[in-house]
Backbone as XML, in Angstrom:
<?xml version="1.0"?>
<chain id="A" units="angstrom">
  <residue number="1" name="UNK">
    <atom name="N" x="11.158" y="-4.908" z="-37.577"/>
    <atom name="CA" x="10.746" y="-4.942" z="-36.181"/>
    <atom name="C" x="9.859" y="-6.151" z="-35.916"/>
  </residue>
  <residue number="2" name="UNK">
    <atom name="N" x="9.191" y="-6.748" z="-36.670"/>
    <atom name="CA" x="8.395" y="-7.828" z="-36.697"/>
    <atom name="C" x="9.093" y="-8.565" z="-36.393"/>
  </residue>
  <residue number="3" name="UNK">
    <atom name="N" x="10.488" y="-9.202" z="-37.070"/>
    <atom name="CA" x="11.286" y="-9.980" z="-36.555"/>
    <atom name="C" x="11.466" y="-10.261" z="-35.225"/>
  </residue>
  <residue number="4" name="UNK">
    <atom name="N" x="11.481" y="-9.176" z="-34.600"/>
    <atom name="CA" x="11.669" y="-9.366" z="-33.377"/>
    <atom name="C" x="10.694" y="-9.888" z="-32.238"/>
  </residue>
  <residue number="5" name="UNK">
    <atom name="N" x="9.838" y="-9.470" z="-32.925"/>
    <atom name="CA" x="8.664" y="-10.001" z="-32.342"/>
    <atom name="C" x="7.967" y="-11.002" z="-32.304"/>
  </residue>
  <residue number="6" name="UNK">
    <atom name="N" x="8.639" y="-11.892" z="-33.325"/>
    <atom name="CA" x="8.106" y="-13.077" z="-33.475"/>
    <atom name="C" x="8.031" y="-14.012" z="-32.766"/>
  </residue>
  <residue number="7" name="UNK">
    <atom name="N" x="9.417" y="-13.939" z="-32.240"/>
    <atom name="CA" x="10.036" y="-15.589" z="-30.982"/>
    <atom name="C" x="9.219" y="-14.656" z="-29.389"/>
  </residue>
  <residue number="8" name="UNK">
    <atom name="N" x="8.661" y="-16.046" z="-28.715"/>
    <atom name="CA" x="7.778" y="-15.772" z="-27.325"/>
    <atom name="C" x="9.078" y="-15.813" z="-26.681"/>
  </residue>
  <residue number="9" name="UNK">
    <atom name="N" x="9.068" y="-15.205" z="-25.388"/>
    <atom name="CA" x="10.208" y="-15.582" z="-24.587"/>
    <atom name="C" x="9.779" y="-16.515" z="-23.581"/>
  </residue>
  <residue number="10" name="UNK">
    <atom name="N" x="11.254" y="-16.924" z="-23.008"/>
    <atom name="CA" x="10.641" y="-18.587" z="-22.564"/>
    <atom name="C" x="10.226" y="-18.310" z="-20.716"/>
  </residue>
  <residue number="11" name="UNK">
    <atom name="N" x="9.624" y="-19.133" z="-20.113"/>
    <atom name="CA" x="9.481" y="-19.082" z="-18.792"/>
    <atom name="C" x="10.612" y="-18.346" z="-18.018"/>
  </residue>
  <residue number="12" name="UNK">
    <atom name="N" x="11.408" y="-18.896" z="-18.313"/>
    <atom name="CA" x="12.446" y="-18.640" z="-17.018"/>
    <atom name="C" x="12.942" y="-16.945" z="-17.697"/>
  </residue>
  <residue number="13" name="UNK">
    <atom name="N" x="12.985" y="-16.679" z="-19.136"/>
    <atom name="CA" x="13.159" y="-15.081" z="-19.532"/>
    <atom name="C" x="12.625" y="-14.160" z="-18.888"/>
  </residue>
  <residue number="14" name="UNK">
    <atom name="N" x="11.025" y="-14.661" z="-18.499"/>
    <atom name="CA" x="10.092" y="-14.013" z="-17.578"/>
    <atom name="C" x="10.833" y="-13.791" z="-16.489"/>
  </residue>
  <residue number="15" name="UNK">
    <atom name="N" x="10.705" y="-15.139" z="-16.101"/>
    <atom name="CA" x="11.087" y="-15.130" z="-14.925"/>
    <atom name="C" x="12.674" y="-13.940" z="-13.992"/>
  </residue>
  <residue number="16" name="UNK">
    <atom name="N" x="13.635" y="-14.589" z="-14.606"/>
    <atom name="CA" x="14.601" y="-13.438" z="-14.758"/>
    <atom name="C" x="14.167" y="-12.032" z="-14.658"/>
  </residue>
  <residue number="17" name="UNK">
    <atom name="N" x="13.235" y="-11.521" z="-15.877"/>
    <atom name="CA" x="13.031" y="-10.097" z="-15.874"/>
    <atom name="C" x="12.362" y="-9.941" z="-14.956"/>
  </residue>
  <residue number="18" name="UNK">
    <atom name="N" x="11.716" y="-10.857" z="-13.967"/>
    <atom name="CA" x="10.736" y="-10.254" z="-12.818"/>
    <atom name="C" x="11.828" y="-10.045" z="-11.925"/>
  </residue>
  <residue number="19" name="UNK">
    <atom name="N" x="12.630" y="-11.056" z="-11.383"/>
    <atom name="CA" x="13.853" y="-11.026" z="-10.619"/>
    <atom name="C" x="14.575" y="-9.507" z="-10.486"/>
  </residue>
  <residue number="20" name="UNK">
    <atom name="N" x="14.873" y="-9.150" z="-12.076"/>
    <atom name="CA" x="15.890" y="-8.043" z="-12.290"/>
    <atom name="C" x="14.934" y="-7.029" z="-11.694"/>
  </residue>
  <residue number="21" name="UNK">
    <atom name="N" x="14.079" y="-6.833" z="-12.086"/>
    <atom name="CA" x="12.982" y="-6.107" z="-11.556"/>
    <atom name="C" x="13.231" y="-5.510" z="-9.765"/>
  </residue>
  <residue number="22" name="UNK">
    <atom name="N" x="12.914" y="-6.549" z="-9.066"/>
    <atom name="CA" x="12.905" y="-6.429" z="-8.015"/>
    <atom name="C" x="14.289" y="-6.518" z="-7.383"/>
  </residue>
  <residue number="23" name="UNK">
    <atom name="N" x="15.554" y="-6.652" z="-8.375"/>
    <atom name="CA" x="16.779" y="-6.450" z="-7.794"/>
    <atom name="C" x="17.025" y="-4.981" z="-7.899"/>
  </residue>
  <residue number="24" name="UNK">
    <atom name="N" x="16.191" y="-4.547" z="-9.144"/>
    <atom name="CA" x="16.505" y="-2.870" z="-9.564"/>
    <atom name="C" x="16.077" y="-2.235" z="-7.938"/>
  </residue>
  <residue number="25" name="UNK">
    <atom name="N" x="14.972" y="-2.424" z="-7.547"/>
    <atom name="CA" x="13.604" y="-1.665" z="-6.939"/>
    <atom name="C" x="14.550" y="-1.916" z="-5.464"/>
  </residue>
  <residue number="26" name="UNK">
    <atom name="N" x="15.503" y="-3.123" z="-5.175"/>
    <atom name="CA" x="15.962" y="-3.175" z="-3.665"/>
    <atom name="C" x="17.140" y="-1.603" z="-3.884"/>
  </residue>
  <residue number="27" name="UNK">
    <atom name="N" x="17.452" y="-1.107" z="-4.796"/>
    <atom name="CA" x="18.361" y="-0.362" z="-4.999"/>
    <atom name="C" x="18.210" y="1.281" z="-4.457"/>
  </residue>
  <residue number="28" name="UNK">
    <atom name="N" x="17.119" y="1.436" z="-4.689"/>
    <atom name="CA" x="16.558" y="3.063" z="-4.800"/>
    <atom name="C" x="17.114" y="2.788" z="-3.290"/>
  </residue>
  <residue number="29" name="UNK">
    <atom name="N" x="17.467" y="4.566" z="-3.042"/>
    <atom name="CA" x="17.841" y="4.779" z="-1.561"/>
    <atom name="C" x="15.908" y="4.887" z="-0.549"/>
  </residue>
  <residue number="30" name="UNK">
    <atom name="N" x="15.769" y="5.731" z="-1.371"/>
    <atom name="CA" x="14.403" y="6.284" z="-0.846"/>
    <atom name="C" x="13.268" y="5.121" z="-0.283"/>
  </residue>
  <residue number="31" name="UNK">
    <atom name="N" x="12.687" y="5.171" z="0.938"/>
    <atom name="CA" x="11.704" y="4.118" z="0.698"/>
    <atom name="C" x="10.824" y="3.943" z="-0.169"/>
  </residue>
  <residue number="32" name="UNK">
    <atom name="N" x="10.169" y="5.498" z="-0.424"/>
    <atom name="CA" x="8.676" y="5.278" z="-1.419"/>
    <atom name="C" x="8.934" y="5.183" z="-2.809"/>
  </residue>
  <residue number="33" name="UNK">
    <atom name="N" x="9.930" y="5.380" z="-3.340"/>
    <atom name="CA" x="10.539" y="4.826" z="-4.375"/>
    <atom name="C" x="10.758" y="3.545" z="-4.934"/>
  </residue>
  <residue number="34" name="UNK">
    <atom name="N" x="11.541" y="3.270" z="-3.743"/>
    <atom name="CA" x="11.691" y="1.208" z="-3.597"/>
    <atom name="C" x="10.471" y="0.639" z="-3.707"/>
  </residue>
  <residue number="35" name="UNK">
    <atom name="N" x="9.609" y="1.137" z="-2.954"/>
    <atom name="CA" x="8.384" y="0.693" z="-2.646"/>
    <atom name="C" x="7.226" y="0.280" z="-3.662"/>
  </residue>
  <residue number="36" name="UNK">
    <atom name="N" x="7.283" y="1.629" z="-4.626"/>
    <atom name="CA" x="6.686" y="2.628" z="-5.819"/>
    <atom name="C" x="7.375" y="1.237" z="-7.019"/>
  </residue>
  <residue number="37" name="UNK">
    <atom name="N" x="8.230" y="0.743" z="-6.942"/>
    <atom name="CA" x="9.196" y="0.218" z="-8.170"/>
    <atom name="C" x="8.703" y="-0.733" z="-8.268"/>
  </residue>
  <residue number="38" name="UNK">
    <atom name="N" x="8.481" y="-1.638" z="-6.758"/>
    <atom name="CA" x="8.661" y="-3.049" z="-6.350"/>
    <atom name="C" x="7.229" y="-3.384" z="-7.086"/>
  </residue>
  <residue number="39" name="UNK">
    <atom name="N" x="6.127" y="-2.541" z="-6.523"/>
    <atom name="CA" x="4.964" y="-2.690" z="-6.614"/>
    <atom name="C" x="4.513" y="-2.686" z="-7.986"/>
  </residue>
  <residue number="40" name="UNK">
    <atom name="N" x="4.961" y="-1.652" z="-8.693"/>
    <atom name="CA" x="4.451" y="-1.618" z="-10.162"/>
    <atom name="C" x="4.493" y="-2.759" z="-10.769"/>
  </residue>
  <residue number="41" name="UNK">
    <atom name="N" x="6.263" y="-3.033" z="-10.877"/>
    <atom name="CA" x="6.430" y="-4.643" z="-11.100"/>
    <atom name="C" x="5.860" y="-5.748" z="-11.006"/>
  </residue>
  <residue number="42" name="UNK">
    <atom name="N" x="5.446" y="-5.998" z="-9.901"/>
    <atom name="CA" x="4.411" y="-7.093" z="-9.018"/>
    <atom name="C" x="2.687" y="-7.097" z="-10.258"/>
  </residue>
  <residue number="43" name="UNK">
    <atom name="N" x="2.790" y="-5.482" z="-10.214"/>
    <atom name="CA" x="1.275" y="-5.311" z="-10.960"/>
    <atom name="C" x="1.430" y="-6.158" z="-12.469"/>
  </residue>
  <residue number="44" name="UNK">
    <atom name="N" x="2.264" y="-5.038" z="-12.984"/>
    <atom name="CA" x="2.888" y="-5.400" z="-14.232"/>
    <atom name="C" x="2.465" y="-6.696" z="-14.997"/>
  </residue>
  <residue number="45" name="UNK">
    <atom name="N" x="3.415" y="-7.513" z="-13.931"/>
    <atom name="CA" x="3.754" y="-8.959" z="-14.520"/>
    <atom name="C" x="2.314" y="-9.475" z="-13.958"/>
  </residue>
  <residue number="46" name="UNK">
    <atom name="N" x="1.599" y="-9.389" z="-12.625"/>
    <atom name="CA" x="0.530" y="-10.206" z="-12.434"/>
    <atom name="C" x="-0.124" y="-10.076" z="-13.965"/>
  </residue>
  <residue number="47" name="UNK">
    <atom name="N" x="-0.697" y="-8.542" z="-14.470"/>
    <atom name="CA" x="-1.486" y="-7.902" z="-15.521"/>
    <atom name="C" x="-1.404" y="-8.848" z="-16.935"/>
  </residue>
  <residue number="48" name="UNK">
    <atom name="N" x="-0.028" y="-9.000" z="-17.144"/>
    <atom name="CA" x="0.847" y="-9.787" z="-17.803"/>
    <atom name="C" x="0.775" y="-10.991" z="-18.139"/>
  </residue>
  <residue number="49" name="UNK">
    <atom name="N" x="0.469" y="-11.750" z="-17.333"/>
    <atom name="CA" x="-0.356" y="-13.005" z="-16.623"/>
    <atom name="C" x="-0.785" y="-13.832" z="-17.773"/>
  </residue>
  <residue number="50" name="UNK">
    <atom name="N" x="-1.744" y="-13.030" z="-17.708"/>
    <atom name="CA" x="-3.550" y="-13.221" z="-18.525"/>
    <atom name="C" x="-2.459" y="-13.095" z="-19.880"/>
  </residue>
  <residue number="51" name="UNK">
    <atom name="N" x="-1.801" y="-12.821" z="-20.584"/>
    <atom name="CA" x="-1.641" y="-12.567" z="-21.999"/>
    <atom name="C" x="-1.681" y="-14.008" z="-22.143"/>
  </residue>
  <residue number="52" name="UNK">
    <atom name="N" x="-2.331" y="-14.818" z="-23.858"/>
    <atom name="CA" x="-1.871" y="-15.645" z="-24.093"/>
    <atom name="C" x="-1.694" y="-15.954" z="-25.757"/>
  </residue>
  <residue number="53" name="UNK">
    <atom name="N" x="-1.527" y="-14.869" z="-26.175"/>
    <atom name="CA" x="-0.942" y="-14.551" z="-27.796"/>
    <atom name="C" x="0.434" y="-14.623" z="-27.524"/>
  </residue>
  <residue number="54" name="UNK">
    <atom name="N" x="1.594" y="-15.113" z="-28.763"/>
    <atom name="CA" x="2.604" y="-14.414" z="-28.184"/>
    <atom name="C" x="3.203" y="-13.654" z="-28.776"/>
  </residue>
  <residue number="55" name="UNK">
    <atom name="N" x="2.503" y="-13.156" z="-29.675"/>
    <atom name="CA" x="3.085" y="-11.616" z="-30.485"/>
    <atom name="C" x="2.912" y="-10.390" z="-29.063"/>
  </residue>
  <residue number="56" name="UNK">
    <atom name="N" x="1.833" y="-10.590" z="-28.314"/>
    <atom name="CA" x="1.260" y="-9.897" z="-27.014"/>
    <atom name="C" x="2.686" y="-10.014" z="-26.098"/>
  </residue>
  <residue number="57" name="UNK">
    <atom name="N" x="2.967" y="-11.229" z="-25.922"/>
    <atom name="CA" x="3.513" y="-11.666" z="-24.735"/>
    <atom name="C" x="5.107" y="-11.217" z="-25.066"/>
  </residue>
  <residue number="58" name="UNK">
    <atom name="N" x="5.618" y="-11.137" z="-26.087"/>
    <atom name="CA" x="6.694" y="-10.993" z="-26.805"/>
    <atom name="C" x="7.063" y="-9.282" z="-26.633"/>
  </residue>
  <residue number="59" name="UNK">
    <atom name="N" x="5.352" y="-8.670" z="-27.189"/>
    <atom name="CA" x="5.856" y="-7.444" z="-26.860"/>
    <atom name="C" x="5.691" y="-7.032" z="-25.705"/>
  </residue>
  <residue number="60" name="UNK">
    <atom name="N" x="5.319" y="-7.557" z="-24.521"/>
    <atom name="CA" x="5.232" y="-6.922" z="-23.174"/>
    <atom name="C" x="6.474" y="-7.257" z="-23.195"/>
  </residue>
  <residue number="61" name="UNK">
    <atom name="N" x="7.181" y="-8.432" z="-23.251"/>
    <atom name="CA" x="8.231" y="-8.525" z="-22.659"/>
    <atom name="C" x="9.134" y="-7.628" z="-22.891"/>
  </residue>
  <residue number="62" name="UNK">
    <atom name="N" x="9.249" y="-6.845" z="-24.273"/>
    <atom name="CA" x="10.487" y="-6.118" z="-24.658"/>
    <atom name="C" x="9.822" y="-4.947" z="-24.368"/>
  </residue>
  <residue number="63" name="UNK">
    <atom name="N" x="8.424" y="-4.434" z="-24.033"/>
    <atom name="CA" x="8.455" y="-3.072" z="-23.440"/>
    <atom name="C" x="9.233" y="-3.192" z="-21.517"/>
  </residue>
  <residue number="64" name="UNK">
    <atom name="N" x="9.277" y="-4.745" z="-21.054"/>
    <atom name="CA" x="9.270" y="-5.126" z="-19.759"/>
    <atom name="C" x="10.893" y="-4.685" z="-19.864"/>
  </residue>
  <residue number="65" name="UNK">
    <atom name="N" x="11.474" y="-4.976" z="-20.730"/>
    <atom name="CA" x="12.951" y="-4.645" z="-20.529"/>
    <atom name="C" x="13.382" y="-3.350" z="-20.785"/>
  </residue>
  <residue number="66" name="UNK">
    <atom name="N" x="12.903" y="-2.804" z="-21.631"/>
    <atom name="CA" x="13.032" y="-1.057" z="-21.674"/>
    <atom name="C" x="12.447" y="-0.372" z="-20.671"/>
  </residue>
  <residue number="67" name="UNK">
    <atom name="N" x="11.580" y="-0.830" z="-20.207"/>
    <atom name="CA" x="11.706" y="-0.381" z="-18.415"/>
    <atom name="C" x="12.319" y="-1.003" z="-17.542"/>
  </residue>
  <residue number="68" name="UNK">
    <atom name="N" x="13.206" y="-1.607" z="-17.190"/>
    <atom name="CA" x="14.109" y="-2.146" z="-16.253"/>
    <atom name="C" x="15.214" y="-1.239" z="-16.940"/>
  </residue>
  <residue number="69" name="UNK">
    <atom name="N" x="15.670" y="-1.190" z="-17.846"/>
    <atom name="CA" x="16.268" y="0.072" z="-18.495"/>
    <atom name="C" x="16.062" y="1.469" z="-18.153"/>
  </residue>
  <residue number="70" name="UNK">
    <atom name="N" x="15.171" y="1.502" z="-18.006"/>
    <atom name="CA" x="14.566" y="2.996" z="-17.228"/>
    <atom name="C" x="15.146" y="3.083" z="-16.059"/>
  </residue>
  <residue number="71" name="UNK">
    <atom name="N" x="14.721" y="1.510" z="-15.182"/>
    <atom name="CA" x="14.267" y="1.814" z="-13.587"/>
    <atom name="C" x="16.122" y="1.835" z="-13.231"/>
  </residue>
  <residue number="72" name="UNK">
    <atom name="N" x="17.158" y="0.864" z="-13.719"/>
    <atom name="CA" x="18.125" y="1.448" z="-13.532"/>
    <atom name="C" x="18.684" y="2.353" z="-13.734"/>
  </residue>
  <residue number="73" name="UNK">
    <atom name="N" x="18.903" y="3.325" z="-14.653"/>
    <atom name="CA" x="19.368" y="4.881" z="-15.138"/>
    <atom name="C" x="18.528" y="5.630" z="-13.579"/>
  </residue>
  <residue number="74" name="UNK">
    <atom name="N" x="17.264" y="5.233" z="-13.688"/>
    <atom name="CA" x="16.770" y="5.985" z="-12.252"/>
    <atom name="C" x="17.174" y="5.612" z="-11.314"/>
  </residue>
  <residue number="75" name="UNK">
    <atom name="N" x="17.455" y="4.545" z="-10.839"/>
    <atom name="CA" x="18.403" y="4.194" z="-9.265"/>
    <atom name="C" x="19.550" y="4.512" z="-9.399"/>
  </residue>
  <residue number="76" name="UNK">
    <atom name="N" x="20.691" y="4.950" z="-10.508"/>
    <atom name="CA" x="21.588" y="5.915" z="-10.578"/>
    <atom name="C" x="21.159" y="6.889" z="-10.329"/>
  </residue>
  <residue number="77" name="UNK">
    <atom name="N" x="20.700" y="7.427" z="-10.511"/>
    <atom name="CA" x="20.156" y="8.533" z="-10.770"/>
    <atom name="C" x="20.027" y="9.386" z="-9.172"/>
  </residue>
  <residue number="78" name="UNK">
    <atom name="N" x="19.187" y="8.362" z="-8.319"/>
    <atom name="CA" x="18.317" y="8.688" z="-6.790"/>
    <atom name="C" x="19.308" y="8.669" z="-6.034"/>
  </residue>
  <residue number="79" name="UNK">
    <atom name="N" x="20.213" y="7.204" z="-6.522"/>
    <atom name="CA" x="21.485" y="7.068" z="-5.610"/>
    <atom name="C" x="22.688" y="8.360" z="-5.048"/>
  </residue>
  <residue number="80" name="UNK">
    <atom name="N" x="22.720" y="9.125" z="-6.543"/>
    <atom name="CA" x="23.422" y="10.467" z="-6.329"/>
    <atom name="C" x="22.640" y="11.724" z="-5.072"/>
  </residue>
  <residue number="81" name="UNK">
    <atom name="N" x="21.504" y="11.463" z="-5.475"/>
    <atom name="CA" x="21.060" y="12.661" z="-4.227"/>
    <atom name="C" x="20.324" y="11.397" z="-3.511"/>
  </residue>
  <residue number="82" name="UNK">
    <atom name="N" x="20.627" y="11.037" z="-1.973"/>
    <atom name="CA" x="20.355" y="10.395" z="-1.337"/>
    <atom name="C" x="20.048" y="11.624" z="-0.603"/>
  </residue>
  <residue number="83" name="UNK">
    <atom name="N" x="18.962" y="11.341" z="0.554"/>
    <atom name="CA" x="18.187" y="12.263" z="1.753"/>
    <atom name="C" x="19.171" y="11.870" z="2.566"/>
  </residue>
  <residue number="84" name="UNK">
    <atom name="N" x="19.668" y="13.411" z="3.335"/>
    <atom name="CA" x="20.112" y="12.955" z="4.675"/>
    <atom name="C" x="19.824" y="12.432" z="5.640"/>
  </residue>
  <residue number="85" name="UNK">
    <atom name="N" x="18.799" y="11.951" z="5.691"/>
    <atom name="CA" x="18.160" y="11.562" z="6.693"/>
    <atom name="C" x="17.743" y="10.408" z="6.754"/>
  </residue>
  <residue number="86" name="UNK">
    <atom name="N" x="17.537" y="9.254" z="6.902"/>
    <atom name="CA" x="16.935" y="8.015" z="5.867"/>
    <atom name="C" x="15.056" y="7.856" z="6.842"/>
  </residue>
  <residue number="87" name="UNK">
    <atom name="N" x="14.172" y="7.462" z="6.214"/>
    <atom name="CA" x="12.885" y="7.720" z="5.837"/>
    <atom name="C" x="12.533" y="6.771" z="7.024"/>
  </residue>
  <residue number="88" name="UNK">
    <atom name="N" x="11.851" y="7.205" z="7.610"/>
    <atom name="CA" x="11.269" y="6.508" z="9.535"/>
    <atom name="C" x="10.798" y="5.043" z="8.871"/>
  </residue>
  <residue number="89" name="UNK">
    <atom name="N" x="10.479" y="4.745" z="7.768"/>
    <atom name="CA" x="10.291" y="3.412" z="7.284"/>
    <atom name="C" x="11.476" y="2.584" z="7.178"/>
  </residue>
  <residue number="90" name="UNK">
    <atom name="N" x="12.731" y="3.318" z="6.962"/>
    <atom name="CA" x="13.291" y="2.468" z="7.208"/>
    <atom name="C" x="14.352" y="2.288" z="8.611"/>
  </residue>
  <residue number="91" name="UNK">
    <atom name="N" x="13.664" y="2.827" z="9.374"/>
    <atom name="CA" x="14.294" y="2.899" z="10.408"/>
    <atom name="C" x="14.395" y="0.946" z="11.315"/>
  </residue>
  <residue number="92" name="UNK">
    <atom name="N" x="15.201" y="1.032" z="11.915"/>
    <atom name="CA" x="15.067" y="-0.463" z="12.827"/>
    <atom name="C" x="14.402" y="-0.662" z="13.602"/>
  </residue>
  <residue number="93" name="UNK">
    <atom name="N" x="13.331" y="-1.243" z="13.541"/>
    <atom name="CA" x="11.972" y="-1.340" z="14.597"/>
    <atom name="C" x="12.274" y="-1.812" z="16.058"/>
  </residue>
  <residue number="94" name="UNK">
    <atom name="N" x="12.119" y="-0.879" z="17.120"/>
    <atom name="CA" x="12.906" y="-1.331" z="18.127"/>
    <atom name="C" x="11.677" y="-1.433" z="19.132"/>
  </residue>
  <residue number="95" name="UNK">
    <atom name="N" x="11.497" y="-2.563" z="19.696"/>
    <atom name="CA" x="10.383" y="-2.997" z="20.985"/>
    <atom name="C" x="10.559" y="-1.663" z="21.976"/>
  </residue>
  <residue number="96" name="UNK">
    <atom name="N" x="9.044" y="-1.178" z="22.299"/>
    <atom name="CA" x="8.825" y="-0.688" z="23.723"/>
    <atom name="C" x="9.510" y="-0.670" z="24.915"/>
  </residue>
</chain>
């Protein structure tokens, strides 16, 4: 397992996994879900930031992908029971 941990991943790897991230999070039907996904992410990676070991940075990254692993199985998941109703947030904001 060390092996794996050895090589840093490069800018744009980041980068990507933030992307996938927030492509997962446009998915959820639900707003506070989407919302709930987008945001963690955002935290995540800001938190993430600050690492500058890269045995550190190496392993955020591969815990970063076993949750994007997660967050899709869960937007399958939400997608199957969608609310009948869709959530006044996302309703079309219509002028007075």
């Amino acid at each position: 397992m060390a092996a794996a941990t050895t090589s840093s991943p490069s800018p744009s790897q980041i980068l990507s996994l933030y992307r996938s991230f927030i492509r997962v999070a446009r998915q959820f039907p639900d707003y506070n879900i989407r919302e709930y996904t987008k945001r963690r992410a955002i935290d995540a990676f800001r938190q993430n930031a600050k690492l500058s070991e890269p045995s550190s940075i190496s392993e955020a990254f591969s815990f970063g992908k076993s949750q994007l692993d997660v967050a899709k199985r869960q937007a399958v998941v939400y997608s199957l029971y969608v609310p009948p109703l869709p959530s006044v947030m996302d309703l079309p904001n219509k002028p007075f």
